[in-house]
KEZALO-524464 format. One record per atom (N, C-alpha, C): residue in one letter; x, y, z. Coordinates in steps of 0.02 Angstrom, whole numbers, plus 50000, padded with zeros to 5 digits. Layout:
! residues N
AXYZ...
This chain:
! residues 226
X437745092754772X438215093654717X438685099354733X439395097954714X439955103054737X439805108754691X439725115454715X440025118254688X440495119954633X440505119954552X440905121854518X441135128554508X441755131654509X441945136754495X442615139554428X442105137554369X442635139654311X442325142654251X442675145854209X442435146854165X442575141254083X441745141354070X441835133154020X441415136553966X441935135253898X441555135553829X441745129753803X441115129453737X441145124353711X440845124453645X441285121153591X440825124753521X440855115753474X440445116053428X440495111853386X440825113453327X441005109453279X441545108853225X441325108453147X441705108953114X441445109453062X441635103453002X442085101053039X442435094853028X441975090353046X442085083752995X441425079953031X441865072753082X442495074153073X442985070553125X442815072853201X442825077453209X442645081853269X442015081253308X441705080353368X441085079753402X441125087253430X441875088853450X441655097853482X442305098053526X442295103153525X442965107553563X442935111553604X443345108753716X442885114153732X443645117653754X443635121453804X444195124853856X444175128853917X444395127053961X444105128254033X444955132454063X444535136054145X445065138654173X444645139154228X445065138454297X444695139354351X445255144154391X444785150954424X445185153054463X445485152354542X445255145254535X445455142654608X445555132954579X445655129354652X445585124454651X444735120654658X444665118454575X443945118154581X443945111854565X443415106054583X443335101054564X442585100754524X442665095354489X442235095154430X441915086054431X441305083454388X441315078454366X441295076354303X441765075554279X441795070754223X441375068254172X440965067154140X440515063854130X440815059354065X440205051854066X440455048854019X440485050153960X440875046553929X441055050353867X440935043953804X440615041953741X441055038653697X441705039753665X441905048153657X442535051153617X443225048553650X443655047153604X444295048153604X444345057153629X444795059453671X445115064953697X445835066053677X445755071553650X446355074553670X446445081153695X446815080353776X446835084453797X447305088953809X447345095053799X448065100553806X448025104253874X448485104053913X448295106353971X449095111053989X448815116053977X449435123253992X449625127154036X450025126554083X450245131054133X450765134654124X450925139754167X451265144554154X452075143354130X452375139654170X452935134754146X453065126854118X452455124054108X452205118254106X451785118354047X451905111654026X451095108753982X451295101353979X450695099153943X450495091253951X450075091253919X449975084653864X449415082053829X449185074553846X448515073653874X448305069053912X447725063953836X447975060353826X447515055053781X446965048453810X446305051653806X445975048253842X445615044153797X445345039153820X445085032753788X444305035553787X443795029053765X443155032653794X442965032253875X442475033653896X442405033253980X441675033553952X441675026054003X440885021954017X440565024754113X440805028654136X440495029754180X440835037954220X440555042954269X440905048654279X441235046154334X441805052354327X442385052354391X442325059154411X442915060154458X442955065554488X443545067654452X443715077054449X444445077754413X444605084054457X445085085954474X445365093654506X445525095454460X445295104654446X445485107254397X446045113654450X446635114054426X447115119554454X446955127354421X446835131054489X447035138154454X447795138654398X447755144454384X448625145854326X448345140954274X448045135354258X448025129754182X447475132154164X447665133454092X447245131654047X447145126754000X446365122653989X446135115453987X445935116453901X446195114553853X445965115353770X445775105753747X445335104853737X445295095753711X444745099853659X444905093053605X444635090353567X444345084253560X443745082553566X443225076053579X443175073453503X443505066653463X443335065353430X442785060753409X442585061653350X441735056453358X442085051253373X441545045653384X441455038753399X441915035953321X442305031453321X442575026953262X443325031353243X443165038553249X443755041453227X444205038053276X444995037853272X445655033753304X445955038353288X446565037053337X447255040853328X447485033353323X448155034153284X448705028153264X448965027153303X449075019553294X449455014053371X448965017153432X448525018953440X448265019953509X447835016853512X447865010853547X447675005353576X446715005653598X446375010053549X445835011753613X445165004553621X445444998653577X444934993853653X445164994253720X445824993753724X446164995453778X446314999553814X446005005453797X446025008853862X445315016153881X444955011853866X444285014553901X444315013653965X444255019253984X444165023054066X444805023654077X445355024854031X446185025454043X446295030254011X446855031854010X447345036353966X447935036753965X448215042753907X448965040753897X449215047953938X449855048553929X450175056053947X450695057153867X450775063653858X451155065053820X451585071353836X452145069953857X452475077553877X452615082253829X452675090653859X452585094153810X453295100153828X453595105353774X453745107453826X453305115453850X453805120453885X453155125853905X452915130653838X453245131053766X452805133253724X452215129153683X452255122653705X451785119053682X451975115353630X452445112553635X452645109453565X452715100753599X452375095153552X452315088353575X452505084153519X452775077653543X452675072453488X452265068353497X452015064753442X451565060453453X451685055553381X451995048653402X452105046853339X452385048553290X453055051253332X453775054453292X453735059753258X453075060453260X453075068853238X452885074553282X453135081353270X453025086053302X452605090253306X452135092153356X451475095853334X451435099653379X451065105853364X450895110653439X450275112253446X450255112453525X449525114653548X449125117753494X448505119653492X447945120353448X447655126353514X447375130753488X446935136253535X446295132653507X445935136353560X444945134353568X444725136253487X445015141853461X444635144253398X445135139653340X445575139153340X445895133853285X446155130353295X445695125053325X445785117253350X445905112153266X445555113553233X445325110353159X446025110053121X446385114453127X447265117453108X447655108153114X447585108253181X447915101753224X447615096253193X446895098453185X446755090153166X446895088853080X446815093253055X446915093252965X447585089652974X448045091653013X448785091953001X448885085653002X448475083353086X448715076053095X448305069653042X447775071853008X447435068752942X448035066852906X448205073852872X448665073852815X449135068752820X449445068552890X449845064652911X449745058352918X449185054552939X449095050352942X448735046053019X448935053853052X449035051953139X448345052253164X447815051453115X447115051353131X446745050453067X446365042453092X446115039253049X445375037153046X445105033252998X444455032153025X443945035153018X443165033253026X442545038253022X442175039253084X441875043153071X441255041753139X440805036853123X440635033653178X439955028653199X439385030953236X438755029953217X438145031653234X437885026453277X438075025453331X437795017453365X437055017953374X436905023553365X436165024053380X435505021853314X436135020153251X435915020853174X435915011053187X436205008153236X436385000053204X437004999153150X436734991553121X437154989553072X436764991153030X437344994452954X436944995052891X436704990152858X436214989952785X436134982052780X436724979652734X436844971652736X437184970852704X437984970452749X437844969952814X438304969252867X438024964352931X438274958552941X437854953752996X438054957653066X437864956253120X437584960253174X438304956753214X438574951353194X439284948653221X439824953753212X439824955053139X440374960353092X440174964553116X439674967553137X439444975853151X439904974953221X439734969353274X440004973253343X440674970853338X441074967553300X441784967353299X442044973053269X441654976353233X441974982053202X441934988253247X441114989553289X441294994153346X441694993553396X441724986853405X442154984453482X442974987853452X443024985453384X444094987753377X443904994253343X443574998253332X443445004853310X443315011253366X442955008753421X442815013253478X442945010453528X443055003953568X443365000553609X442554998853643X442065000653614X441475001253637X441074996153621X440604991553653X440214988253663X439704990453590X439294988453545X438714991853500X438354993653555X437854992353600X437604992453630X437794998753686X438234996953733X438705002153771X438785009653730X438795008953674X438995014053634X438375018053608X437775015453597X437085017053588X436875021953656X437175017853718X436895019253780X437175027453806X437755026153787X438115034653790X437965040553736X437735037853678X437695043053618X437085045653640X436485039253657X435895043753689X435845046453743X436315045453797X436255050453852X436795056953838X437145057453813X437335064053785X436475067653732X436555064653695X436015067953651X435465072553708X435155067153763X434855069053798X435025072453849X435855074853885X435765080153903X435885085153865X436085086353776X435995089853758X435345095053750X434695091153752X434365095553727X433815093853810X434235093353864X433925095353933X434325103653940X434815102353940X435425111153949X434895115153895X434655114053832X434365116953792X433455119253824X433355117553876X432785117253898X432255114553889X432135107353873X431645101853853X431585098453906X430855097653926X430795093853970X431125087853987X431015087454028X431375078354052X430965073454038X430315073454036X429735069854004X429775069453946X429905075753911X429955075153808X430265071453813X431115072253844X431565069853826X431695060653831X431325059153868X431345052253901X430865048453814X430115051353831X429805048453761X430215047953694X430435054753664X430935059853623X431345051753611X431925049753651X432435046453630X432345038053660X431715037053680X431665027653678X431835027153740X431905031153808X431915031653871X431005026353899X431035020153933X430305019453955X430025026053995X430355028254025X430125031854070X430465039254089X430225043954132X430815047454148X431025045354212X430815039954261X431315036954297X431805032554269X431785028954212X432175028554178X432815032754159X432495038754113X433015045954102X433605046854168X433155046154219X433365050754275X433975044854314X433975037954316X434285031954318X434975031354277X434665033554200X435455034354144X435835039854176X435545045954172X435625051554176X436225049954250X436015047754315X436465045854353X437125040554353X437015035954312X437425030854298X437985033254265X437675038154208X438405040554165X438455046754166X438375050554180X438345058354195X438245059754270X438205055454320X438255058454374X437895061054420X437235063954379X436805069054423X436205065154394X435695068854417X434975069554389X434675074654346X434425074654301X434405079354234X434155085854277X433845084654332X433935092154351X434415095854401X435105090954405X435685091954425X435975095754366X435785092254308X436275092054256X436035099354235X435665105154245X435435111454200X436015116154236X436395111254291X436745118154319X437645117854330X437665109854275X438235107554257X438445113754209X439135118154204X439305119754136X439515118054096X439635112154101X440025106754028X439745100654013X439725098953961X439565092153938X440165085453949X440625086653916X440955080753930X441535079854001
C-alpha cells in the first residue's frame, strides 16, 4: 500500500441530509484510494488562483485519485436518497459532473449562485440550497429493506431513481462503510464480520477489498473514509 501523505479530517452532521463532511490538503503530490461510496458528493476543491466543484454520483467500487500540494479538498457526502436537482444520479454512478468556479469561490449550480462552504459551516450551503429547492429528498436505510405496505418491485424502483443504486448494491456499501467504521474504531475484524451478517471474516476481508480497496487491516492505516 502507497504511502499517504495528507492531512484528513472528518466530522459528522447534524443535519440528517448530511452523512459527514470531510477536508484534506497534501503537502506534496500524494496519491490516495478512493473508496466506495453510496453518497452523492459534492466536492470544493481550492487553489490558490483556481477552484472547481466536482459532483460525484455514487461509486460502487475504489479508484485511484492525485491529490495536489497548494488545494484545498472541502466535500460534503450526502445520505443515500438525498438528490441534487436535474442531476441525473441513475446515471452517473462511478461518474461525475464539473462545475466551474471562480478564485473566491463563488459557483452556479442551477442558475443560482452559491459559494464554497468551509469544513466547520458546511450545513450554511446546504440549508441554503434546501430553501431553494436545489436539494431534495430523504435518506434511505438499504440496510432497513422495504417498509410494510410497499411491494419489494416499488421498493427497488424507488432506490434504483433515488440513489442510482441497486437495493441490494446499496445494502452492500452501507454495510461495508458501517464496518469500516467501527474497524478505524478498533473492533475486531471477527466482531465485526458476526456484528453485521458478514459469513465469515474471509468474507469481511473479500468486501472489505472489493469496495474499499484494502484488507481491514490495511484499512486501520487509511486516514479517510470516503
Amino acid at each position: 500500500m502507497h504511502k499517504t501523505e495528507l492531512v484528513w479530517r472528518e466530522r459528522t452532521s447534524g443535519l440528517d441530509v448530511i452523512a459527514s463532511v470531510w477536508t484534506c490538503n497534501a503537502s506534496t503530490v500524494t496519491a490516495r484510494t478512493v473508496l466506495a461510496d453510496p453518497c452523492i458528493s459534492m466536492i470544493f476543491i481550492k487553489g490558490k488562483d483556481s477552484a472547481e466543484v466536482i459532483l460525484r454520483g455514487p461509486e460502487t467500487k475504489p479508484r485511484s485519485e492525485v491529490l495536489l500540494p497548494g488545494h484545498i479538498w472541502t466535500a460534503i457526502r450526502l445520505q443515500p436518497g438525498v438528490q441534487l436537482r436535474n442531476f441525473p444520479v441513475e446515471q452517473i454512478a462511478d461518474s461525475f459532473r464539473t462545475v466551474s468556479a471562480d478564485s473566491e469561490g463563488w459557483f452556479h449550480f442551477e442558475g443560482q449562485q452559491l459559494q464554497f462552504p468551509g469544513f466547520h459551516n458546511a450545513e450554511q450551503l446546504i440549508i441554503q440550497m434546501q430553501k431553494r429547492g436545489l436539494i431534495i429528498g430523504k435518506a434511505i436505510d438499504g440496510t432497513e429493506g422495504p417498509k410494510e405496505g410497499i411491494s419489494s418491485k416499488s421498493y427497488s424502483r424507488l432506490v434504483k431513481r433515488t440513489t442510482g443504486l441497486s437495493p441490494h448494491k446499496l445494502k452492500q456499501l452501507q454495510r461495508i462503510h458501517e464496518a469500516l467504521q467501527l474497524l478505524q474504531q478498533g473492533a475486531p475484524a471477527t466482531k465485526v464480520a458476526a456484528e453485521l451478517g458478514f459469513v465469515d471474516q474471509a468474507h469481511l476481508t473479500r468486501a472489505a477489498k472489493q469496495f474499499l480497496g484494502h484488507t481491514p487491516r490495511e484499512l486501520l492505516r487509511v486516514p479517510q473514509k470516503p
